[in-house]
N, C-alpha and C positions, 0 to 999 in steps of 0.2 A: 349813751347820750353824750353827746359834744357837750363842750363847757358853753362855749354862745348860746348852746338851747337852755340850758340851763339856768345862763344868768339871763336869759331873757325868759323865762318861766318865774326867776326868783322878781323880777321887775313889778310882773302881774303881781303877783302876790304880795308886793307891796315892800318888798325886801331890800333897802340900798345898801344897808353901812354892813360892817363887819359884827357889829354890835348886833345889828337884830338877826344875822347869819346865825351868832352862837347862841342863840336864843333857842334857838328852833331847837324840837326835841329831834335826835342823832336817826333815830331807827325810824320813824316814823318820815324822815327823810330821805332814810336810805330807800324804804319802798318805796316810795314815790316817784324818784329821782336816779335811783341808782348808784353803785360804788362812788363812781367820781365826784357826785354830789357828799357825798361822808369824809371824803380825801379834800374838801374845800372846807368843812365842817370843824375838821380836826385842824387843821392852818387856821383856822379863824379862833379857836379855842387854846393855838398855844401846845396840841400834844403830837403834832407830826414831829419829824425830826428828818433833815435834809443833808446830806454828809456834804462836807466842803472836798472839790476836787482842787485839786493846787494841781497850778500849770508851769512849768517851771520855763523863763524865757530861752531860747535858744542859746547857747554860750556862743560867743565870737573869740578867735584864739586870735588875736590881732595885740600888735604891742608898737606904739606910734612915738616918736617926738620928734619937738621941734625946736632947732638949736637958736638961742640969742644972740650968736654971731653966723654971717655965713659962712660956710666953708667951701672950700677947692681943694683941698688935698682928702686921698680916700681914709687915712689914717681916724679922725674922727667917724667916718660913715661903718667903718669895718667895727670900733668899738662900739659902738652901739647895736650894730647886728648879730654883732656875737652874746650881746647881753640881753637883744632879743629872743634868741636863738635859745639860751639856758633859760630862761622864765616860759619859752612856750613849750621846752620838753618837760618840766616838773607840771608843769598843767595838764600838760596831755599825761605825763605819767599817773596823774593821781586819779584818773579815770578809767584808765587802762588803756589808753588810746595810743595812735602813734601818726604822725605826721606823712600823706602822700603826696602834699602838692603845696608847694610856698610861692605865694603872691609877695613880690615886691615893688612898691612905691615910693617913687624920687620927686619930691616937690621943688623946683629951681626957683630962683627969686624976681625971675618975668614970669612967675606961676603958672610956667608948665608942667605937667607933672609925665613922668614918665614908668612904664609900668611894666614888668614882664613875671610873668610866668616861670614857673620851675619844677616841671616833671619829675620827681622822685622814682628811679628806677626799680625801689625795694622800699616800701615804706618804711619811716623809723626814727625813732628820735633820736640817735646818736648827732651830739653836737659837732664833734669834729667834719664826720663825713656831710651835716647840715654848709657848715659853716664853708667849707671846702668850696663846695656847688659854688655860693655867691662869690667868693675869694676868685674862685676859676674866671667867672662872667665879668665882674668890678676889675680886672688884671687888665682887662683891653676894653674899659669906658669910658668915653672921650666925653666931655660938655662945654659951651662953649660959655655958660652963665652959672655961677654957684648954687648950693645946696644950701635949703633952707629948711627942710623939714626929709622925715625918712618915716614909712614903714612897712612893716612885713606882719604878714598874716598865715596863719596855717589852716589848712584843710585836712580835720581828723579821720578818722577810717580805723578799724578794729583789725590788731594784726592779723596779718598772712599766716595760714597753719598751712603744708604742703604735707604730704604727703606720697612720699616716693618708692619704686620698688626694688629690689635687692640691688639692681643693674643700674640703676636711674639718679638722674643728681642734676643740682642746678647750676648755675656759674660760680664761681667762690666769690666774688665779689663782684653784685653788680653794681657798685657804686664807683669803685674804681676803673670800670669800664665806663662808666658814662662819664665821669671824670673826664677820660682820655680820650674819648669824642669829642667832649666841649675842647677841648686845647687844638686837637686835628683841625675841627670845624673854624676855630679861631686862626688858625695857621695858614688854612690850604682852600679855605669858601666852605659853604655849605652845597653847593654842589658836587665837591668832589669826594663829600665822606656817604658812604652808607652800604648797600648791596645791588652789585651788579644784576639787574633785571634783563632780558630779552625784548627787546621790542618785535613786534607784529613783523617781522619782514625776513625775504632771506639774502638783503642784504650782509655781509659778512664782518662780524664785530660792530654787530650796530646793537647797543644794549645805553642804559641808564641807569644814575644809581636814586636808588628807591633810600630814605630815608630809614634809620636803624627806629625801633619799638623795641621798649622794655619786653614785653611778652617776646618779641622776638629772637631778645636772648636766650632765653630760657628753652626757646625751640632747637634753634642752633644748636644749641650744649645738649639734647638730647638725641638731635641728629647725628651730632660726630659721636656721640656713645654706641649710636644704635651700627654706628657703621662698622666703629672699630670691633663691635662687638661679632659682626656677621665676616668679619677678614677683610673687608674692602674699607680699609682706612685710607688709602690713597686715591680713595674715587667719590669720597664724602662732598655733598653738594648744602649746601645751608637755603635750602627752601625748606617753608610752611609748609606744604602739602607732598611735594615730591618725595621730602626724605632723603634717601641720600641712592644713588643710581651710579652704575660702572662708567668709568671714562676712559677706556684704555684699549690704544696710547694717549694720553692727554698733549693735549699741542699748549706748548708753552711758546705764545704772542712777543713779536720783539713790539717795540711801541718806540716808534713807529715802524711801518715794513722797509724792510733796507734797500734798499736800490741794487740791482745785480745785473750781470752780464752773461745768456744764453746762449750756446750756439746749438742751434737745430739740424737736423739730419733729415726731410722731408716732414716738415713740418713735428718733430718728435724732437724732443729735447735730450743733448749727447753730453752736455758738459755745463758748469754754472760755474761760474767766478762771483765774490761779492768779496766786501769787507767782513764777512762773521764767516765766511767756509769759498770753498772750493773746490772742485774735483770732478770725477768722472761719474754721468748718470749712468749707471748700471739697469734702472728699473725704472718706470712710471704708469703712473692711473690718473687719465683725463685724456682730453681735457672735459673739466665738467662747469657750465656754460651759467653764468647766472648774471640777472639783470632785475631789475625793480626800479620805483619809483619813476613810471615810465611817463605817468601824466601830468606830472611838475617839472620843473626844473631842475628836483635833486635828481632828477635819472642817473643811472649808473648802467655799469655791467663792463665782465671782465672772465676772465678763462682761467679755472684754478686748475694748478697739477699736484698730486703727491708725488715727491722723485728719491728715491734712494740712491746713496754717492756709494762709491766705492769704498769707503772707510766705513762703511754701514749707519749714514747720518740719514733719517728721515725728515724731512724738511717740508712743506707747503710753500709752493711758491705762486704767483699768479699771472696772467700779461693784459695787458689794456692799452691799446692804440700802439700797440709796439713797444710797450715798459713793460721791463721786466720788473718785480719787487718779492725778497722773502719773507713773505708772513710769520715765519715762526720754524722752530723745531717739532720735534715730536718727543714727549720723553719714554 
C-alpha cells in the first residue's frame, strides 16, 4: 500500500497528529495496513533508526590571488605560481592523485581576464617540470595593461599504470619533449611544427603538418622500436595505424627544387647540369605524366623523370612549360 493511501485511510479514521499515530496498537495496524504502515509507526514512536549519509563537497584544487599593487614585470607573477604549483602538488599528493591538466587565469586592471589551458603530456606532480610548462608559455607574454590578480587550478586524475612488454617502452621524457614543442611552436608558428600528413591528391609534396598529441608520442616511440626491431630501421614511418613500411630508396627533397639545365636527345634526357650536380645521364624512367586540381585554379601538371648520372647519382627531376627543376636525390 502507498503511503497517500495510507495517510488518507489514517484521515478517515480520524488520525492527524503523530501523537494519535503512536497511539494506535503496532500489530493490529500492521494487518490492516501493511509493513509500511508499522515503518510510519515506529518514526512516530521514536524506535526507527535512519543512518546519516555524508556527502562530501567536490574539492577544487584552485589556489588564486590578488596583488595590492599592480604589476608588469613577470617576476612577481612566476612567484606566486611556483607557490601555487607546491601547495597544489602536496594536496593532490595526500590523496593519491596527480595533476593532467592546469587552467591558468590572468586578470589585467581593465578587467580582462585572460586564460589558457595546459595539456599535461604525462600526468604528475613534479613541480619543476609543472613550473617549466608555464615559465616556457609566460617567456614570450606580451600585455599591453598590468596584472592584477593571478590564478591556477588543477585537474586531478589517478595515475597512469602502463604496462609494457619485454621489447616495448615509452618515450623517457614526455615532458621534455613537450617542452621542446612549446619553444619550436614559439619560434617557428604553430603551423610549422607537428607531423607531416599526405593530403588527398597526387600532386607531388603536397602534405600538411597535423598537430603532435601526447598519445601520439607514445605510438611513435613504439613504431620506431617495432621497426628497428624487424631490421628496417631506415624505413620507419611514425603513423598511428600504418606502423612503420619499407622506403627504399628513399628520395631526400631539396626544398625547394633547384632549377637545372637539360639537354635532350629526341625528346630523352642526355645530360643535366644544376648547382647541386652535373653529368652525363646514363639511364631513365619516364616520363611519368601527372596533373590535378584541374577544376580551380590551383591546377597543375608536370612530367617527372628518374635519371641516373654517370657517377651513379639517382636523382628526380621533373619539366613544366619548358623548366627543368631537381626534386631531390635518392638515398
Amino acid at each position: 500500500m502507498e503511503v497517500q493511501e495510507i495517510f488518507a485511510i489514517l484521515h478517515k479514521w480520524g488520525i492527524h497528529t503523530l501523537g494519535q499515530l503512536a497511539a494506535l496498537d503496532k500489530e493490529q495496524l500492521g494487518a490492516r495496513l501493511g509493513p509500511e504502515a508499522i515503518r510510519m509507526w515506529e518514526r512516530a514512536n521514536g524506535r526507527s533508526s535512519r543512518l546519516l549519509k555524508l556527502i562530501r563537497p567536490p574539492e577544487s584544487f584552485q589556489e588564486s590571488f590578488e596583488f595590492e599593487r599592480e604589476i608588469e614585470t613577470a617576476e612577481p607573477l612566476l612567484f606566486m605560481l611556483r607557490r601555487f604549483l607546491e601547495q597544489l602538488a602536496v594536496r593532490l599528493a595526500a590523496i593519491y592523485l596527480v595533476a593532467k591538466e592546469l587552467t591558468l587565469r590572468i586578470t589585467f586592471g581593465n578587467k580582462q581576464i585572460y586564460e589558457r589551458v595546459f595539456k599535461i603530456p604525462q600526468p604528475t606532480n613534479d613541480v619543476d617540470l609543472l613550473f617549466r610548462m608555464l615559465l616556457t608559455h609566460l617567456e614570450n607574454f606580451r600585455s599591453e595593461h598590468p596584472i592584477v590578480a593571478v590564478a591556477l587550478s588543477a585537474e586531478p586524475i589517478k595515475p597512469a599504470g602502463e604496462q609494457f612488454g619485454l621489447f616495448e617502452t615509452t618515450l623517457r621524457n614526455p615532458h621534455q619533449l613537450s617542452e621542446t614543442l612549446a619553444r619550436l611552436t614559439a619560434l617557428l608558428g604553430g603551423d610549422r611544427i607537428g607531423t607531416p600528413v599526405l593530403e588527398e591528391t597526387h600532386r607531388p609534396d603536397a602534405f600538411r603538418m597535423q598537430p603532435f598529441c601526447s598519445t601520439g608520442f607514445q605510438l611513435a616511440a613504439a613504431s620506431i622500436l617495432a621497426c628497428k626491431r624487424n631490421g628496417r630501421q631506415d624505413a620507419c614511418l611514425l603513423h598511428s595505424q600504418d606502423g612503420c613500411a619499407p622506403l627504399s630508396p628513399a628520395l631526400r627533397r631539396f626544398r625547394t627544387a633547384v632549377s637545372a639545365s637539360v639537354l635532350q636527345d629526341e625528346d630523352t634526357p642526355t645530360h643535366v647540369r644544376s648547382g647541386e650536380m652535373s653529368g652525363k645521364i646514363i639511364d631513365e624512367r619516364g616520363p611519368y605524366l601527372l596533373s590535378g586540381n584541374w577544376w580551380d585554379e590551383k591546377s597543375w601538371g608536370r612530367a617527372e623523370w628518374d635519371l641516373q648520372l654517370q657517377n651513379g647519382e639517382l636523382v628526380r627531376a621533373h619539366e613544366r612549360e619548358g623548366v627543368w627543376k631537381i626534386d631531390g636525390v635518392y638515398d
